[in-house]
C-alpha positions in Angstrom: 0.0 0.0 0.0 1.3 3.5 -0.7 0.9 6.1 1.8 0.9 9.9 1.0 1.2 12.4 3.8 1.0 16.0 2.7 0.4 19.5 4.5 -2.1 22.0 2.8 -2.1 25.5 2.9 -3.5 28.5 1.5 -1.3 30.9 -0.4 -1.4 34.5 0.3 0.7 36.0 -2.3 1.9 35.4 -5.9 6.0 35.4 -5.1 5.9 31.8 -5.6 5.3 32.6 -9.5 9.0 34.0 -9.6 10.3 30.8 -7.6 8.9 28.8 -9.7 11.1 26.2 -11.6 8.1 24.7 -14.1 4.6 24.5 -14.5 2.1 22.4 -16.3 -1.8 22.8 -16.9 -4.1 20.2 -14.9 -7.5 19.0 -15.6 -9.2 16.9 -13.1 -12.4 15.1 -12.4 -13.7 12.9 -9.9 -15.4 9.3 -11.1 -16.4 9.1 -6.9 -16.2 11.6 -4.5 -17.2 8.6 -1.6 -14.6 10.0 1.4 -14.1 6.4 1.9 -12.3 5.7 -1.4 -12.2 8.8 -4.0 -11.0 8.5 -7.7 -9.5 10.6 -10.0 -8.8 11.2 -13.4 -6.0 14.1 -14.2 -5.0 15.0 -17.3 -1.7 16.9 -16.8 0.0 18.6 -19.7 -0.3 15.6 -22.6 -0.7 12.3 -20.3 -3.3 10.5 -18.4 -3.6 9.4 -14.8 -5.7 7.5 -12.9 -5.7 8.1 -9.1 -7.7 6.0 -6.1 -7.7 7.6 -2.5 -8.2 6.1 0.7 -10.1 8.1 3.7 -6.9 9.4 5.6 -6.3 10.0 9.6 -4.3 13.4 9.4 -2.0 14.3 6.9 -1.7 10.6 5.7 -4.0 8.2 3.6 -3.8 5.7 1.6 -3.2 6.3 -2.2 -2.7 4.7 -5.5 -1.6 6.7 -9.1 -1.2 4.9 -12.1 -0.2 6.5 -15.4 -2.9 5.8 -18.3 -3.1 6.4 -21.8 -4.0 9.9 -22.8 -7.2 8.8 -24.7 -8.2 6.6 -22.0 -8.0 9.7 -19.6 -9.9 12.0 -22.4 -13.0 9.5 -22.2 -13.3 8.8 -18.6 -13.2 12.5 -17.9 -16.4 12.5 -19.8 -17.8 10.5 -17.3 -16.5 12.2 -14.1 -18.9 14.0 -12.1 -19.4 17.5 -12.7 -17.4 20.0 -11.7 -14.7 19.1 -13.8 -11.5 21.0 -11.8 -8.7 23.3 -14.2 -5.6 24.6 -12.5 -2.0 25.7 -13.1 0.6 24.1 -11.0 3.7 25.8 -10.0 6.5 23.4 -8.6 8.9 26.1 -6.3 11.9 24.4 -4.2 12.2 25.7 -0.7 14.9 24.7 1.1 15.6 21.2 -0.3 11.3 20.6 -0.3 10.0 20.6 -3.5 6.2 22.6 -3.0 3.1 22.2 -5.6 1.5 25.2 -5.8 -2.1 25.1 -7.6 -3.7 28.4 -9.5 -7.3 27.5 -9.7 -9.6 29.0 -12.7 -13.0 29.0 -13.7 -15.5 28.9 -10.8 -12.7 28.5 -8.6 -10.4 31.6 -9.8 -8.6 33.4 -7.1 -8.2 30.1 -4.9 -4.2 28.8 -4.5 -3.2 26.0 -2.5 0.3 25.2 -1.4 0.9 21.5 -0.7 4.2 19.8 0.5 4.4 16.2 0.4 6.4 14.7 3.0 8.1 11.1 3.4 7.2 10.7 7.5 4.3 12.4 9.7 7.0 13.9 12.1 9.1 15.6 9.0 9.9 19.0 10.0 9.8 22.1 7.1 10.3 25.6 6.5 7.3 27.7 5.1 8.0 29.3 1.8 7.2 33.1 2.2 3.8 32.9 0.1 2.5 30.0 2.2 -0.4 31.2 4.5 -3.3 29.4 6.9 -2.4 25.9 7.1 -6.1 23.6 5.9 -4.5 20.3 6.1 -7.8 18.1 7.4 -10.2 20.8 6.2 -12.5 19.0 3.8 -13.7 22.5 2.0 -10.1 22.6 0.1 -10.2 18.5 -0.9 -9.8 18.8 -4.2 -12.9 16.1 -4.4 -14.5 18.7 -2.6 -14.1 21.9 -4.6 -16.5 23.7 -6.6 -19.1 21.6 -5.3 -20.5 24.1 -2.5 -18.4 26.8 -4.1 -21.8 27.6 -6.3 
């Protein structure tokens, strides 16, 4: 089983834009949005991935992200539930920690998430300078979870 623990924060300015060492263009939609077991189809730049989440404790939770043909993606994002997520991410390194920053657009424009990934639930980290209010746990900024009550 593969674990992923992350920390999640909002982002209250644009400096990470200039840190920023490459971005890519992300579409996402959600086949379930069950807490219990979510999964995901992500389109990111020109390749296809499936993704199946676990209900965490924490920072942790079980997850599982497969690579899948492009095409494949294309047609089950059809099928997702609506609303289907767009976003830029911003990859900034901050000392040694690589950060994921999201840009959200559409009906989510103006939203930005910072998330760190992190290999143990006691890793210790610097905050980047942009990095606000932490929302790790907060199920309003699940990604399963936006745009839904955001109408």
């Amino acid at each position: 089983m593969s674990t992923e623990i992350e920390h999640k924060y909002l982002v209250k300015n644009d400096s990470y834009k200039r840190e920023a060492f490459k971005q890519s263009e992300i579409q996402q939609g959600f086949l379930s949005r069950n807490p219990e077991r979510t999964v995901r189809v992500r389109i990111r730049d020109d390749k296809g991935f499936i993704t199946i989440k676990g209900r965490g404790n924490g920072a942790a939770h079980p997850e599982f992200e497969y690579e899948i043909p492009l095409e494949d993606a294309k047609q089950m994002m059809a099928l997702c539930e609506p609303p289907v997520i767009v976003k830029t991410r911003y990859l900034v390194m901050h000392e040694g920690n690589c950060w994921e920053v999201d840009e959200f657009h559409g009906d989510l424009r103006g939203l930005v998430i910072a998330e760190l990934e992190v290999p143990s639930e006691d890793y210790r980290y610097g905050l980047p300078p942009f990095v606000g209010l932490e929302v790790t746990g907060d199920p309003r900024y699940y990604n399963s979870q936006l745009g839904i009550n955001n109408k």
